[in-house]
MIKESE-668533 format. One record per residue (C-alpha): residue in one letter; residue number from 1; z negated, x, y negated. Coordinates in Angstrom, 1 decimal, padded with zeros to 4 digits. Example, Ala and Ser with C-alpha at 12.3 -4.5 7.8 and 13.67 -1.06 7.14 Angstrom:
<residu->a num->1 up->-007.8 east->012.3 north->004.5> $
<residu->s num->2 up->-007.1 east->013.7 north->001.1> $
//
This chain:
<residu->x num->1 up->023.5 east->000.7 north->-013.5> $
<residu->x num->2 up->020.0 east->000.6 north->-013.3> $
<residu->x num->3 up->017.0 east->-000.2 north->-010.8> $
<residu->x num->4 up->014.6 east->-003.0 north->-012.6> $
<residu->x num->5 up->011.5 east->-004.5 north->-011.0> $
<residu->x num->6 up->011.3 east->-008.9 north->-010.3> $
<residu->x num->7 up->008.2 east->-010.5 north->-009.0> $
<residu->x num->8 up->009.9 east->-012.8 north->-005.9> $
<residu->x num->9 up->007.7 east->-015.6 north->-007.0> $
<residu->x num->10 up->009.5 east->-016.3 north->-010.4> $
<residu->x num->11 up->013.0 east->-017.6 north->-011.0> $
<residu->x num->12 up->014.9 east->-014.9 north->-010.7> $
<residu->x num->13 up->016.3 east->-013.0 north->-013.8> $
<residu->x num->14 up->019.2 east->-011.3 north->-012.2> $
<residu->x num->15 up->021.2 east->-012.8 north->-009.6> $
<residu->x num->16 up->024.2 east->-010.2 north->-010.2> $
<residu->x num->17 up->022.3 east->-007.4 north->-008.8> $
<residu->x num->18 up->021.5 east->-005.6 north->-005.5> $
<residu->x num->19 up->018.1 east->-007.5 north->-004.7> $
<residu->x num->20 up->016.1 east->-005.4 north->-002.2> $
<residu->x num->21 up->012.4 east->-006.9 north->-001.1> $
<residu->x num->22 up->009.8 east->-004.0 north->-001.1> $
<residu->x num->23 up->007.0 east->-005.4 north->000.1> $
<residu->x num->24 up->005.8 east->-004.7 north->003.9> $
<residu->x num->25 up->004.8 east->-008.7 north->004.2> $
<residu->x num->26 up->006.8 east->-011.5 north->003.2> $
<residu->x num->27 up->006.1 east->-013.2 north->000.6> $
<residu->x num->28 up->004.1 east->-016.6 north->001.5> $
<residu->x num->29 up->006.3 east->-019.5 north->000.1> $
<residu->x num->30 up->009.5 east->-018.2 north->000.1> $
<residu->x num->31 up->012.2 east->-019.0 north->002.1> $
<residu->x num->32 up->015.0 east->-016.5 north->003.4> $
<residu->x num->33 up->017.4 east->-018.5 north->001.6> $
<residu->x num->34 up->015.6 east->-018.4 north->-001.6> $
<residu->x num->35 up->014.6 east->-015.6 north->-002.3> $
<residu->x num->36 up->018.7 east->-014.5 north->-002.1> $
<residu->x num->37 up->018.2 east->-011.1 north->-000.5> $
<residu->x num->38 up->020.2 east->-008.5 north->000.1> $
<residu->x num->39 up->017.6 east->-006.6 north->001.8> $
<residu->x num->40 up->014.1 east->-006.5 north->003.3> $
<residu->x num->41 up->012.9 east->-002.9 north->003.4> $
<residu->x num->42 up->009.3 east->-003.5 north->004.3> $
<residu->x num->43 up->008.7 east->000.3 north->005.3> $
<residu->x num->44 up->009.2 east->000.9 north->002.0> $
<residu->x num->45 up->005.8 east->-001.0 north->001.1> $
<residu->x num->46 up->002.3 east->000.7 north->000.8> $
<residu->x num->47 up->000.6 east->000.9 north->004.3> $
<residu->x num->48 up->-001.5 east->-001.7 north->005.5> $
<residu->x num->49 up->-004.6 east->000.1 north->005.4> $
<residu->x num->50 up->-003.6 east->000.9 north->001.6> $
<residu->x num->51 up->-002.6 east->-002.1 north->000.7> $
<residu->x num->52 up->-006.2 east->-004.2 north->001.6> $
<residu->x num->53 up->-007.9 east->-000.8 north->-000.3> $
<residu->x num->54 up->-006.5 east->-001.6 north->-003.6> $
<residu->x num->55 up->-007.0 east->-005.4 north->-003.6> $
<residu->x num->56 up->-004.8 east->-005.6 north->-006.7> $
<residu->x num->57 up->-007.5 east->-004.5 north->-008.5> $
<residu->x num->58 up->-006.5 east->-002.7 north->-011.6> $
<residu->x num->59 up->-008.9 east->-000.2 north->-011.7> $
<residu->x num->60 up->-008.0 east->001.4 north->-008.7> $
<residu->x num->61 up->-004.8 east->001.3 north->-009.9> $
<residu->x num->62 up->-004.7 east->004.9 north->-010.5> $
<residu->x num->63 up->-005.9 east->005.9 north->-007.1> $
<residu->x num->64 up->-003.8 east->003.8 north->-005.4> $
<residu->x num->65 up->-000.9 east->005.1 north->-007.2> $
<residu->x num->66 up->-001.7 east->009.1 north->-005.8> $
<residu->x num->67 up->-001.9 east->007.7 north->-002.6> $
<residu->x num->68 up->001.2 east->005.5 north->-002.5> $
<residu->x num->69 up->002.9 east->008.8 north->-003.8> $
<residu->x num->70 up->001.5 east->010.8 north->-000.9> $
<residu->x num->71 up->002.9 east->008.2 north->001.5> $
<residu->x num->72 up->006.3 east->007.9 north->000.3> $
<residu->x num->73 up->006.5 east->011.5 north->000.4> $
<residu->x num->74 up->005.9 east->011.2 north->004.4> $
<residu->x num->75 up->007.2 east->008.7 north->005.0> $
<residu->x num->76 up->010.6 east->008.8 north->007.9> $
<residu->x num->77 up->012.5 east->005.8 north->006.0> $
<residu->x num->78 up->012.4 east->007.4 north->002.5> $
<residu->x num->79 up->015.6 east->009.4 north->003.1> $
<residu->x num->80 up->017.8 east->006.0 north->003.9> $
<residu->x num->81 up->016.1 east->004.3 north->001.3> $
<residu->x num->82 up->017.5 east->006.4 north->-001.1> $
<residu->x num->83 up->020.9 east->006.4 north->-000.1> $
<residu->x num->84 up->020.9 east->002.9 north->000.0> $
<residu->x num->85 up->019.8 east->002.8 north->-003.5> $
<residu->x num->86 up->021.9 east->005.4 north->-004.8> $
<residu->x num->87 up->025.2 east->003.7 north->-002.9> $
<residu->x num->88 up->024.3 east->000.6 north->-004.8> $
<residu->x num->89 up->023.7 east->002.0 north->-008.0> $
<residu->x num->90 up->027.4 east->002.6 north->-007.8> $
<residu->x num->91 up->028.7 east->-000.4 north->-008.4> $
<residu->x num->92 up->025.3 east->-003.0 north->-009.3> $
<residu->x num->93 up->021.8 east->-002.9 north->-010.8> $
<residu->x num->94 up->018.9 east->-002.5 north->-007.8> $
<residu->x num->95 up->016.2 east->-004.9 north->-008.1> $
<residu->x num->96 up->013.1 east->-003.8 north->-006.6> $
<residu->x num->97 up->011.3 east->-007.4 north->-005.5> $
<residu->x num->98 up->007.6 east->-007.6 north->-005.2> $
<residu->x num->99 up->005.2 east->-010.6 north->-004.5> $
<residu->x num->100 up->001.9 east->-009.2 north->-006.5> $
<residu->x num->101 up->000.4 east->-011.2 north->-009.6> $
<residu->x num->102 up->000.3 east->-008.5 north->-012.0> $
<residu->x num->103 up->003.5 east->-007.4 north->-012.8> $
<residu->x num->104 up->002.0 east->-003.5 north->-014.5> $
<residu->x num->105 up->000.0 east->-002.8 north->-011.6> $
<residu->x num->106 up->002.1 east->-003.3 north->-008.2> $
<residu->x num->107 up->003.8 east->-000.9 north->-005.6> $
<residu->x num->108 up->007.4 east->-001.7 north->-007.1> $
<residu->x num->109 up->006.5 east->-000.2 north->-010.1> $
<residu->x num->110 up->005.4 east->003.3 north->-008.6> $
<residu->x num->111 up->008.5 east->002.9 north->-006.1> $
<residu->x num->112 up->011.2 east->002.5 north->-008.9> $
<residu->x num->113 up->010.0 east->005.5 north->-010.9> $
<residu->x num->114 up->009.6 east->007.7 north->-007.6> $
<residu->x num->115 up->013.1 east->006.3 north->-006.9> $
<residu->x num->116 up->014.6 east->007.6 north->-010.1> $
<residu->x num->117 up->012.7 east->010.6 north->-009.7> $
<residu->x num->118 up->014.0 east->011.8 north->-006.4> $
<residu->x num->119 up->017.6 east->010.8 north->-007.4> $
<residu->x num->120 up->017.8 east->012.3 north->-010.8> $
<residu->x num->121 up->019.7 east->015.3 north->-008.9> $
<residu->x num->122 up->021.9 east->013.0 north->-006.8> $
<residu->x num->123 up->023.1 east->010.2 north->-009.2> $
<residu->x num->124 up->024.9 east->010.6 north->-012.3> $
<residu->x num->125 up->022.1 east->009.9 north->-015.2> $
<residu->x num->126 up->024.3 east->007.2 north->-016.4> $
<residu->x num->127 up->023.9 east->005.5 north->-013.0> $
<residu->x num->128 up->020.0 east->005.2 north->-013.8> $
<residu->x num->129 up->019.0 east->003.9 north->-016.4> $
<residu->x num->130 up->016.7 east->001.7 north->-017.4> $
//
């Protein structure tokens, strides 16, 4: 199984998965019912503060990205989130949703490889890849 990143706003590629929003806001537009969720884990998302720093704009992208690290890291909802992840991964593919335009330079992105990171010790690699 593996975790793979969907922007919210587009039809959706995979409906056979575990499909987890990881965005702190929802996505303006969507309905509940659309956007076919299995989760919303809007703690997961960068900060508020971070969030209206980086704008989407690409060349903070790498900035951003060191401090979305740093708040994952601290962050009391991290440990949960990866259980949940790695209890799906047992059975389904995780689909990390996000609402942002560009689909290289978002949160989900950084999220999904921290993910795998953190649970290459726990999770068979066969249950994790891409």
């Amino acid at each position: 199984m593996a975790i793979k990143c969907e922007r919210i706003y587009t039809k959706p590629a995979d409906l056979d998965g575990y499909r987890v929003l990881v965005d702190r806001l929802w996505p303006r537009g969507i309905s509940k019912v659309n956007a076919q969720l299995a989760s919303w884990e809007k703690e997961m998302g960068p900060t508020t503060e971070l969030r209206k720093w980086f704008n989407h704009e690409p060349t903070k992208f790498p900035e951003f990205k060191q401090k979305y690290l740093t708040e994952l890291a601290a962050n009391d909802a991290l440990p949960d989130f990866l259980t949940l992840v790695a209890d799906q991964l047992a059975t389904q593919d995780v689909i990390f949703l996000y609402g942002a335009k560009d689909e290289e330079h978002n949160q989900a992105i950084i999220l999904k490889d921290f993910v795998l990171t953190r649970l290459a010790g726990q999770v068979p690699a066969a249950r994790l890849q891409d």
